[in-house]
Backbone as CSV, one residue per row, in Angstrom:
resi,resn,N_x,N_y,N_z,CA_x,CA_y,CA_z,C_x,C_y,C_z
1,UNK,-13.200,-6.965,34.706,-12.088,-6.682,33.804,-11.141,-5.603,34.346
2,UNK,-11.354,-5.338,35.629,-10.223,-4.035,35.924,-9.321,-4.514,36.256
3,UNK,-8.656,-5.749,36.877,-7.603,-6.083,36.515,-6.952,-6.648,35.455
4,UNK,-6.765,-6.523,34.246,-6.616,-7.264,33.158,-4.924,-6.310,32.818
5,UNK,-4.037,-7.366,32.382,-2.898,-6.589,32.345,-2.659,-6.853,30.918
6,UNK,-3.253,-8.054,31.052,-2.499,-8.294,29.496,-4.029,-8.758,28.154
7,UNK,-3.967,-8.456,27.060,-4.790,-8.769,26.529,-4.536,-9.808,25.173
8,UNK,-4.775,-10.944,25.472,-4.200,-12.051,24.086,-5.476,-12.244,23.334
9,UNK,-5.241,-12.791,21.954,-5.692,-12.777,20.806,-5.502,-13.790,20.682
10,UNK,-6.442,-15.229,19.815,-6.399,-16.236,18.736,-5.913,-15.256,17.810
11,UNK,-5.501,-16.078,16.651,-5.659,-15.701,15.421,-6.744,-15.821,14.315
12,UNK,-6.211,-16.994,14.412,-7.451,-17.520,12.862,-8.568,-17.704,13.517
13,UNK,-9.332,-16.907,12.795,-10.742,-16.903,12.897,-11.232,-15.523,13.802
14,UNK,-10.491,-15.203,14.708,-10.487,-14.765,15.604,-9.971,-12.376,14.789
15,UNK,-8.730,-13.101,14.792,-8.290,-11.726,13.819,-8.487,-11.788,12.329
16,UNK,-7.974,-12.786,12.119,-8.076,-13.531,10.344,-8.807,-13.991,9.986
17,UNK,-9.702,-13.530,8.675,-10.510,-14.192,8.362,-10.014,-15.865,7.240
18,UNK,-10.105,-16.952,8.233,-9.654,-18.105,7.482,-10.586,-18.508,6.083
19,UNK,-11.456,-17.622,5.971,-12.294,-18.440,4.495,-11.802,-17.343,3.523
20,UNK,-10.880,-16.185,3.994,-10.514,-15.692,2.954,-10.101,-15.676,1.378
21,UNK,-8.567,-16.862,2.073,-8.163,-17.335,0.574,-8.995,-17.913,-0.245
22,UNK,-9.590,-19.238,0.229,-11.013,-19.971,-0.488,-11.960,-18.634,-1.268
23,UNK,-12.253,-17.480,-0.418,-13.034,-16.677,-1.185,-12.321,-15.961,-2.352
24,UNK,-10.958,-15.308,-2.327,-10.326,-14.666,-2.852,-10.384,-15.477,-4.453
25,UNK,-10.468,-17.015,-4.198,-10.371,-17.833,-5.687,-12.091,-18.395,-5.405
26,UNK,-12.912,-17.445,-5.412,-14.316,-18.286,-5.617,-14.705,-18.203,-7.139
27,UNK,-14.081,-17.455,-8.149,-14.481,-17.319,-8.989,-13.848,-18.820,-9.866
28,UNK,-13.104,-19.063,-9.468,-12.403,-20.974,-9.917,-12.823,-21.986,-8.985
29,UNK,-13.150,-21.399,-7.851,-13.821,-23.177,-6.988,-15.292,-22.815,-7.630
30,UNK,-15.869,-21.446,-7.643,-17.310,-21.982,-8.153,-18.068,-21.461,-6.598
31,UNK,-19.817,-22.211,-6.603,-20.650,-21.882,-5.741,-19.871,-22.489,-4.319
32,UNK,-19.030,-24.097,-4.688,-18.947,-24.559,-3.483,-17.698,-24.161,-2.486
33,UNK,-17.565,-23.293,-3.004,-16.363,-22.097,-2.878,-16.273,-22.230,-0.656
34,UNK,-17.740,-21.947,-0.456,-17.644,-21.647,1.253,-17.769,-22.862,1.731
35,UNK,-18.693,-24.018,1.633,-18.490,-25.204,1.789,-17.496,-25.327,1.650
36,UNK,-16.672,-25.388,0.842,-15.146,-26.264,0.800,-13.892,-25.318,1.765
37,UNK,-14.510,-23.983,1.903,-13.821,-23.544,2.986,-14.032,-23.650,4.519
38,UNK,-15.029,-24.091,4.419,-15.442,-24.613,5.735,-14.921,-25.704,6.674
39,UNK,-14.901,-26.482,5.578,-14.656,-28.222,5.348,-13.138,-28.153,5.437
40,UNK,-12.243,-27.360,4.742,-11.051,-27.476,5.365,-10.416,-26.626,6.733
41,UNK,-11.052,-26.092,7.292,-11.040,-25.242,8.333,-11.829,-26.192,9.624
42,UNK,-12.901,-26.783,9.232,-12.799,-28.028,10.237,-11.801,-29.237,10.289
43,UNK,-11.345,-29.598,8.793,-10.711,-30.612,8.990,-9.175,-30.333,9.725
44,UNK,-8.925,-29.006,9.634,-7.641,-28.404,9.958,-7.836,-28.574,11.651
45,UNK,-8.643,-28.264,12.234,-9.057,-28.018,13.344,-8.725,-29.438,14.188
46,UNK,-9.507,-30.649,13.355,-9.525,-32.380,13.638,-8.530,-32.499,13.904
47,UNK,-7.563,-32.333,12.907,-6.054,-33.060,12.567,-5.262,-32.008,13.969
48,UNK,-5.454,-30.683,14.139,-4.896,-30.307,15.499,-4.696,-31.496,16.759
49,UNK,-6.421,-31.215,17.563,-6.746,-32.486,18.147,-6.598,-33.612,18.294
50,UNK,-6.289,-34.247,17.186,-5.904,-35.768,16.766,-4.713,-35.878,16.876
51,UNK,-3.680,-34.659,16.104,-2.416,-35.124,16.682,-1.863,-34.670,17.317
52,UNK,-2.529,-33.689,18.590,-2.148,-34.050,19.836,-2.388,-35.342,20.869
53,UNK,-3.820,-35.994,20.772,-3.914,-36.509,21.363,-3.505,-38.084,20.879
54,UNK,-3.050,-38.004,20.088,-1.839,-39.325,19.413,-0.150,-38.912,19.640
55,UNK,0.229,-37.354,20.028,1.376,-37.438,20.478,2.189,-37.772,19.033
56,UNK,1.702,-37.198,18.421,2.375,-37.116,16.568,2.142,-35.575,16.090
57,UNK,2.963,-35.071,16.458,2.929,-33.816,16.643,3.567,-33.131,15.121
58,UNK,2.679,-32.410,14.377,3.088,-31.413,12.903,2.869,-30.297,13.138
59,UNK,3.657,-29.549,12.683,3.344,-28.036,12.755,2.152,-27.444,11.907
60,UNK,1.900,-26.631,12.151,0.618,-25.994,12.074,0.509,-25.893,9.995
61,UNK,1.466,-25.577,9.356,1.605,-25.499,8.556,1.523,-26.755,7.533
62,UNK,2.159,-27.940,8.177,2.017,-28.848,7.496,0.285,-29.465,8.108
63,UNK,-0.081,-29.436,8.730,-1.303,-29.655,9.175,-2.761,-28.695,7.908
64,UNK,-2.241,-27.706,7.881,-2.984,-26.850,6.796,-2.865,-27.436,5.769
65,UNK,-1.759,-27.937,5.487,-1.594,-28.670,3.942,-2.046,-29.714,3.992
66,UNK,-2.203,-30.777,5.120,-2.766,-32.080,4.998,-4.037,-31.832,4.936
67,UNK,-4.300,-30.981,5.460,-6.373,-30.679,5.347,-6.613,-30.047,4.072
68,UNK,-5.971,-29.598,3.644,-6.422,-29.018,2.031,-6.283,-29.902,1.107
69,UNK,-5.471,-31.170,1.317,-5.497,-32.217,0.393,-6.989,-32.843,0.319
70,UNK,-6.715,-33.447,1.726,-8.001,-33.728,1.917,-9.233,-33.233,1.128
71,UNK,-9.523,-32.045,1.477,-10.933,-30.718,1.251,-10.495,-31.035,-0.621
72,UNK,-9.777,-31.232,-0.943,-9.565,-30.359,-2.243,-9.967,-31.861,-2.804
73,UNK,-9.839,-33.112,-2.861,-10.279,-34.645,-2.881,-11.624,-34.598,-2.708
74,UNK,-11.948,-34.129,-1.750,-13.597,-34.354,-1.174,-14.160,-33.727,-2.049
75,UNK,-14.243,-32.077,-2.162,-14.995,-31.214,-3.106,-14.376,-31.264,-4.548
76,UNK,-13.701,-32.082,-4.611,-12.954,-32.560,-6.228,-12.323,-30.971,-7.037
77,UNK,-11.720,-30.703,-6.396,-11.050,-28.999,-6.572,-9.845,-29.382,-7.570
78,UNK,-9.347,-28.902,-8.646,-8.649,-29.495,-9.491,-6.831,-28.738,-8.370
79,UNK,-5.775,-30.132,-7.855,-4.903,-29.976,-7.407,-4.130,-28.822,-7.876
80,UNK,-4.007,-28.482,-9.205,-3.133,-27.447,-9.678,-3.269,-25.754,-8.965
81,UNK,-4.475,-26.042,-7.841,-4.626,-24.480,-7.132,-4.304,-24.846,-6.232
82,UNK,-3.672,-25.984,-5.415,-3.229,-25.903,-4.022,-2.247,-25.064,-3.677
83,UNK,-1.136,-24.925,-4.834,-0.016,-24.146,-4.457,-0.530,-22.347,-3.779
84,UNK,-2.014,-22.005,-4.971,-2.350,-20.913,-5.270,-3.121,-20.536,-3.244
85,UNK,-3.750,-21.726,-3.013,-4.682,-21.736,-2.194,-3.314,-21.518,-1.139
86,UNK,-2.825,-22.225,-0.647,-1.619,-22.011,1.026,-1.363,-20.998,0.210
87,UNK,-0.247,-20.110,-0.612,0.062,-18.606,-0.750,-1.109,-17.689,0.013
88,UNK,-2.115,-17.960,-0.220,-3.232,-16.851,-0.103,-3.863,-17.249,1.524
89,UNK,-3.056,-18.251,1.921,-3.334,-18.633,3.693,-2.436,-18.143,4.180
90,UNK,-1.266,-17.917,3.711,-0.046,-16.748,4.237,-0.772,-15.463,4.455
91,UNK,-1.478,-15.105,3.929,-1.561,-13.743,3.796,-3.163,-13.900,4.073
92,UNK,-3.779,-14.457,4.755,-5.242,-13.796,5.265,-6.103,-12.604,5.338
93,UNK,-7.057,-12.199,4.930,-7.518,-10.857,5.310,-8.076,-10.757,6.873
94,UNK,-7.494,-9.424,7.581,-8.422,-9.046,8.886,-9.776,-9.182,8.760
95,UNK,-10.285,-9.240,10.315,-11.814,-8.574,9.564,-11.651,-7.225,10.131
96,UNK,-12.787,-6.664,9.116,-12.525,-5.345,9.177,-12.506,-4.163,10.177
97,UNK,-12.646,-4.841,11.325,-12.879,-3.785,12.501,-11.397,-3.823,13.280
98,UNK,-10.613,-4.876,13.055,-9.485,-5.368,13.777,-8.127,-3.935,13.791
99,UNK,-8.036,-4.159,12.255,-7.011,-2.682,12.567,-7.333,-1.297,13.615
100,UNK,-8.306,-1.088,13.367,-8.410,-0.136,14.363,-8.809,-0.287,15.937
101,UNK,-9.422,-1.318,16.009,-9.508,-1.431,17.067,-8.300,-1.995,17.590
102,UNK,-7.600,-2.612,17.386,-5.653,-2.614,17.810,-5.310,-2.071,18.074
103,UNK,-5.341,-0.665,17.010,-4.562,0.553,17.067,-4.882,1.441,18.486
104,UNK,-6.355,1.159,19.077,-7.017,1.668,19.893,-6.342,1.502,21.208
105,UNK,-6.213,0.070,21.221,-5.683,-0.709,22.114,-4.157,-0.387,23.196
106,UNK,-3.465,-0.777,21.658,-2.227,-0.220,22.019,-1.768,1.355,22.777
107,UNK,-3.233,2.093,22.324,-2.538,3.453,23.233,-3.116,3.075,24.627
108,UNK,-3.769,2.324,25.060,-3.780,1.854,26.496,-2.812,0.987,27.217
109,UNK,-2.608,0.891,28.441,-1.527,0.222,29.260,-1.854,-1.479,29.634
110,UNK,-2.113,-1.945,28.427,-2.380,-3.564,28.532,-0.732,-4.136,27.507
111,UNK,-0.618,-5.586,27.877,0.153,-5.847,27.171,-0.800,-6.408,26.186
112,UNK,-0.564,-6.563,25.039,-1.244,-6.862,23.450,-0.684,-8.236,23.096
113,UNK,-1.185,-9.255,22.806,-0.373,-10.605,22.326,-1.639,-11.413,20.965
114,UNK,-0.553,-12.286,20.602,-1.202,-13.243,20.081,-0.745,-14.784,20.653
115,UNK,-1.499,-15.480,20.939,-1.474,-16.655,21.148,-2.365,-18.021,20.336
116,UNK,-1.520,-18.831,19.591,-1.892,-19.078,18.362,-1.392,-20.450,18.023
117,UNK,-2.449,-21.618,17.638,-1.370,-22.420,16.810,-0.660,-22.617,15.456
118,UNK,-0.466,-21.492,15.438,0.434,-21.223,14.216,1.604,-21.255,14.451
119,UNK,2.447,-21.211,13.491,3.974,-21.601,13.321,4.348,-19.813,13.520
120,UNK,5.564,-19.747,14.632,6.395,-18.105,14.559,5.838,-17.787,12.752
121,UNK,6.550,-18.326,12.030,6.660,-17.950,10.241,5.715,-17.217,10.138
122,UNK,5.120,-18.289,10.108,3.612,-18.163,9.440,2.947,-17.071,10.614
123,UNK,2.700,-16.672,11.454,2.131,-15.648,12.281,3.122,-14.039,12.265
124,UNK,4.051,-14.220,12.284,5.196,-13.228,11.737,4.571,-12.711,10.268
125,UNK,4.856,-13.469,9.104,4.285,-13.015,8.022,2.951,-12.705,8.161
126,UNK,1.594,-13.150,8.480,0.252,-12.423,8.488,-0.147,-11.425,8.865
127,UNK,0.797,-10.694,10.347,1.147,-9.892,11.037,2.036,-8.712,9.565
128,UNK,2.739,-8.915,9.608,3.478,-8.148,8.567,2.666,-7.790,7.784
129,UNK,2.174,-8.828,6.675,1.538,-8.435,5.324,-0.069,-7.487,5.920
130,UNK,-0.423,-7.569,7.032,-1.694,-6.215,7.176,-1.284,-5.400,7.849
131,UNK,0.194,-4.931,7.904,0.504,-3.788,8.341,0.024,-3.798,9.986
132,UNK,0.450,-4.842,10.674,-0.040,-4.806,12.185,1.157,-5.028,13.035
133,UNK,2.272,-5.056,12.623,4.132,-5.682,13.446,4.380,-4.890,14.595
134,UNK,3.497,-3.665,14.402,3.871,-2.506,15.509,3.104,-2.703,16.613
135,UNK,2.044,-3.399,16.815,1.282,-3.477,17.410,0.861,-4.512,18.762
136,UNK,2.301,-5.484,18.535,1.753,-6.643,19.421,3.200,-7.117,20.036
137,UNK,2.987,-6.931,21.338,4.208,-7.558,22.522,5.016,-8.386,22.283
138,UNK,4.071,-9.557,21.762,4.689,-11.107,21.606,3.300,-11.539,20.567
139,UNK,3.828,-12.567,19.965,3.700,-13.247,19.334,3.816,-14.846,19.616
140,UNK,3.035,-15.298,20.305,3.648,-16.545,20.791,2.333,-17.745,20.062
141,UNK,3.327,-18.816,19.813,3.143,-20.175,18.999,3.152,-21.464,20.077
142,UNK,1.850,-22.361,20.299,1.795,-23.372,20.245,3.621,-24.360,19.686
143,UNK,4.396,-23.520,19.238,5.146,-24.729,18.811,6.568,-24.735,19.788
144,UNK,6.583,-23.671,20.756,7.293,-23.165,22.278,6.752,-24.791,22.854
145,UNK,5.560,-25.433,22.980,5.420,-26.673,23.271,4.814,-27.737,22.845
146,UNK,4.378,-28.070,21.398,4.601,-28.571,20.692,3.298,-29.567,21.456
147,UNK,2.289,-28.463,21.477,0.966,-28.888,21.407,0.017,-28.126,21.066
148,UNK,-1.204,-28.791,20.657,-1.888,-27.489,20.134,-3.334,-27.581,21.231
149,UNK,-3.730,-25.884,21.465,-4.605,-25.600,22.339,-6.060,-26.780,21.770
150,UNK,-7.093,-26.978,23.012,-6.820,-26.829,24.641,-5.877,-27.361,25.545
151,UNK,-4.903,-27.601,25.041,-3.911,-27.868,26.232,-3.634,-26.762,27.138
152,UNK,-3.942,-27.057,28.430,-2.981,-26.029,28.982,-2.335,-25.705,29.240
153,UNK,-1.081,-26.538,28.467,0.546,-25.912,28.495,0.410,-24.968,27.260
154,UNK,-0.779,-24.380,26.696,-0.324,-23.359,25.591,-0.785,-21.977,26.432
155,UNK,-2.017,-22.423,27.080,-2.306,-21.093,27.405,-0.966,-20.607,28.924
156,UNK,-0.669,-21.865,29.933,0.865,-21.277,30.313,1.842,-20.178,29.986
157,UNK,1.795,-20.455,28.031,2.950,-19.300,27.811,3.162,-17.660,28.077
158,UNK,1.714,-17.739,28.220,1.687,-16.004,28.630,2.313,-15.879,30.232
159,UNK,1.597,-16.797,30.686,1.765,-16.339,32.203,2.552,-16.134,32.263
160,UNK,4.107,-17.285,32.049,5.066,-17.475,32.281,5.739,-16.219,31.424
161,UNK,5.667,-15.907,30.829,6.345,-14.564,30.240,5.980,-13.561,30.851
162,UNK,4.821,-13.316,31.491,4.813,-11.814,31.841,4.673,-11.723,32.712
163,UNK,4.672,-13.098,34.018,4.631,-13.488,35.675,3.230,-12.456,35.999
164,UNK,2.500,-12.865,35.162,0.787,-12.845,36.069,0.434,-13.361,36.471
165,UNK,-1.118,-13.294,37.085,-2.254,-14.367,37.359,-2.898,-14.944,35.801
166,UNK,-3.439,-15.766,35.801,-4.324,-16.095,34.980,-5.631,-15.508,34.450
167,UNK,-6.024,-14.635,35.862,-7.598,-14.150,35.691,-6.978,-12.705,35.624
168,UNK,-5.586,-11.840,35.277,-5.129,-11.330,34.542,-5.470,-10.817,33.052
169,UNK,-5.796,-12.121,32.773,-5.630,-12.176,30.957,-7.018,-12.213,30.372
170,UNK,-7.149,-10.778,29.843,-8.606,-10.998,28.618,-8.325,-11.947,27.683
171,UNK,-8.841,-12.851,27.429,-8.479,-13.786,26.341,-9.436,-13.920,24.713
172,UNK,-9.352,-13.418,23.654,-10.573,-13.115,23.029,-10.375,-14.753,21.837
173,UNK,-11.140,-14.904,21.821,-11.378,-16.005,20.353,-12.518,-16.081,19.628
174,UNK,-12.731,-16.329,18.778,-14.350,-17.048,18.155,-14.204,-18.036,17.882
175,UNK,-13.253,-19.112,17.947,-13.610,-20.219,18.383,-14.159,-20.630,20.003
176,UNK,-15.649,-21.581,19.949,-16.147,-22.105,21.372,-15.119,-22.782,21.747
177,UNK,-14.325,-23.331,21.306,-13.918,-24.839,22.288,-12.350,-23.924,22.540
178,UNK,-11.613,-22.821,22.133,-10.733,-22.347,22.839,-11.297,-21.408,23.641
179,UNK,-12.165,-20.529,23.743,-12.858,-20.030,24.986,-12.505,-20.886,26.193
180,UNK,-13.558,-21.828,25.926,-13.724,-22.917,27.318,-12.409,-23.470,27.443
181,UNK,-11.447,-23.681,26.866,-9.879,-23.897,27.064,-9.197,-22.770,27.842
182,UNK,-9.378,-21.890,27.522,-8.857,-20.340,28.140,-9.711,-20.321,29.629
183,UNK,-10.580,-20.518,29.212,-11.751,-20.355,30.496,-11.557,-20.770,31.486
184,UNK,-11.379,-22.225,31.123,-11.282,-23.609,32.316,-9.768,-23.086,32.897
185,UNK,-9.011,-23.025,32.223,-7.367,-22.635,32.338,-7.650,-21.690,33.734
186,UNK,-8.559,-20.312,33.507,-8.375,-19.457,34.785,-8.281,-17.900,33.740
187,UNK,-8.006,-17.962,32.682,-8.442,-16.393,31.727,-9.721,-15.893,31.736
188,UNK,-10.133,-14.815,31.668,-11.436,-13.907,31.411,-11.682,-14.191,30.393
189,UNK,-11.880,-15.507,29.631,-12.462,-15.623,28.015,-13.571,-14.738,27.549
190,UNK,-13.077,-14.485,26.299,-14.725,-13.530,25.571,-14.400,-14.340,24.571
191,UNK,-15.807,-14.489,23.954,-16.407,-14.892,23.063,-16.580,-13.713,21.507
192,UNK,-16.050,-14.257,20.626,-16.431,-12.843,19.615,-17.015,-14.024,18.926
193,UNK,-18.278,-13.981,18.797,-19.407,-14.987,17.945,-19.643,-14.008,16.869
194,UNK,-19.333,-14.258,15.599,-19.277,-13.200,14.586,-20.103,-13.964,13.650
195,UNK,-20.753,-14.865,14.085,-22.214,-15.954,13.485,-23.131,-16.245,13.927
196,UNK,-23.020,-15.663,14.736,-24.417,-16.188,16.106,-24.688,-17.528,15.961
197,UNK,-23.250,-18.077,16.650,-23.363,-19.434,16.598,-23.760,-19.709,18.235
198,UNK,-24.039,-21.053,18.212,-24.772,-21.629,19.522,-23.572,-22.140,20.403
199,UNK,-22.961,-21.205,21.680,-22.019,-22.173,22.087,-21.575,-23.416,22.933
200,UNK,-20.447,-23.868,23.090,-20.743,-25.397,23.489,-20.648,-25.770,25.060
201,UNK,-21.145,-26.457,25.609,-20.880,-27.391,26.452,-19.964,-28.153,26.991
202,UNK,-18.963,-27.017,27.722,-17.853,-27.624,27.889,-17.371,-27.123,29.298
203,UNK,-18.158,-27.033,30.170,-18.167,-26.584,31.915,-17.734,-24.969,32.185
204,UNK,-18.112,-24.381,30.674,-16.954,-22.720,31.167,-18.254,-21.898,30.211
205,UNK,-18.812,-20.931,30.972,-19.655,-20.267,29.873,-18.968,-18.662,29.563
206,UNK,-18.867,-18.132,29.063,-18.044,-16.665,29.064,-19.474,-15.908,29.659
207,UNK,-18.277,-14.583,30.298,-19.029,-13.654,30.793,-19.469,-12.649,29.700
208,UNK,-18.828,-12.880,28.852,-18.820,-11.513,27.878,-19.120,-12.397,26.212
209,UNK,-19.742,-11.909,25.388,-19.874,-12.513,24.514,-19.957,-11.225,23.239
210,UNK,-19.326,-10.979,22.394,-19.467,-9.948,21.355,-19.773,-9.815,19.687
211,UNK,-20.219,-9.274,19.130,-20.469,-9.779,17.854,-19.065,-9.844,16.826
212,UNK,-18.007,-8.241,17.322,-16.974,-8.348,16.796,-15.815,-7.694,17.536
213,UNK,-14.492,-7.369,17.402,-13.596,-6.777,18.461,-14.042,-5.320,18.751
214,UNK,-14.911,-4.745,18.173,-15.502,-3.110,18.344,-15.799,-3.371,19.647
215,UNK,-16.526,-4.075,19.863,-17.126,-4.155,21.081,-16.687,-4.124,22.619
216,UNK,-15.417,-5.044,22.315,-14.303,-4.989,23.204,-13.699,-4.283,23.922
217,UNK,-13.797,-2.461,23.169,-13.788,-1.177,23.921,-14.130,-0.900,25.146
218,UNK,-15.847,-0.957,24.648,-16.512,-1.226,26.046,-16.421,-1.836,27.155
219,UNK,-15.885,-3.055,26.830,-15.572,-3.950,27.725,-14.408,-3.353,28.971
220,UNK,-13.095,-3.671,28.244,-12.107,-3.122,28.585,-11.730,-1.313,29.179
């Protein structure tokens, strides 16, 4: 890691906790409250994949909304909270180690990013609403090319903005399958497994694996 110039971020999942909103209204979905947040956070994930690799390309936003239809059908969630449910996906909670360890960050000489398939909007506002705008270089969106990661015309966008190497870039996620996207690409992927989940099989193993961004200190 001693050459690392620049340091990029996933978002969801990664900085944001995506079962937030679902939790924030568990007291109206009930027990199946995490199941059904689960379930649309995979299905969100599918519909990425799928319509890239059909070349029917939606923005990240309308993609969230097609998977919550879905989720909200499946676990029979009464429609009148969908509006309630995307408001409260605008606005995600961190997890809790993230603010400061940012803040940490930034007084060191790395560049700070997010790289994300989220829509500018929608990553602009999540950024805003936890008080984090000060904190990050760029902000860059999957929708600069109008695919969503593992492609590796997403992870490209850094390079090309800040004319590095590839093995340059700490790349952090807790998603497995963008690791090994970052990985395969030529980034220093870390792993923040914040479940001690089992990871996958996909020709790239990370060198570094962490429980949450605290850890990352050390690293770096």
């Amino acid at each position: 890691m001693k050459n690392i110039k620049a340091i990029i971020f996933d978002a969801y999942g990664t900085l944001f906790d995506v079962n937030s909103a679902a939790e924030k209204c568990k007291d109206k979905i009930g027990d199946k409250w995490e199941g059904f947040a689960n379930y649309w956070r995979t299905t969100q994930l599918e519909y990425t994949w799928l319509r890239s690799l059909m070349k029917r390309h939606k923005d990240f936003w309308q993609v969230t909304e097609d998977s919550l239809d879905k989720s909200m059908e499946t676990y029979e969630i009464d429609t009148s909270m969908k509006n309630e449910l995307l408001d409260l996906y605008k606005i995600l909670s961190p997890f809790k180690e993230v603010p400061e360890v940012l803040k940490s960050l930034k007084e060191k000489d790395f560049k700070l990013a997010i790289l994300s398939n989220g829509t500018p909007s929608l990553l602009n506002e999540l950024v805003k609403s936890n008080n984090l705008e000060n904190i990050f270089d760029d902000i860059f969106s999957i929708e600069e090319v109008e695919v969503y990661k593992p492609d590796s015309k997403v992870y490209d966008i850094p390079i090309k903005k800040y004319n590095i190497k590839k093995n340059e870039v700490a790349f952090l996620s807790a998603n497995t399958w963008d690791v090994s996207g970052g990985g395969n690409y030529g980034y220093k992927s870390i792993w923040v497994n914040r479940n001690s989940n089992t990871f996958d099989n996909l020709d790239y193993v990370p060198k570094h694996q962490i429980e949450d961004l605290s850890k990352l200190l050390d690293i770096i």
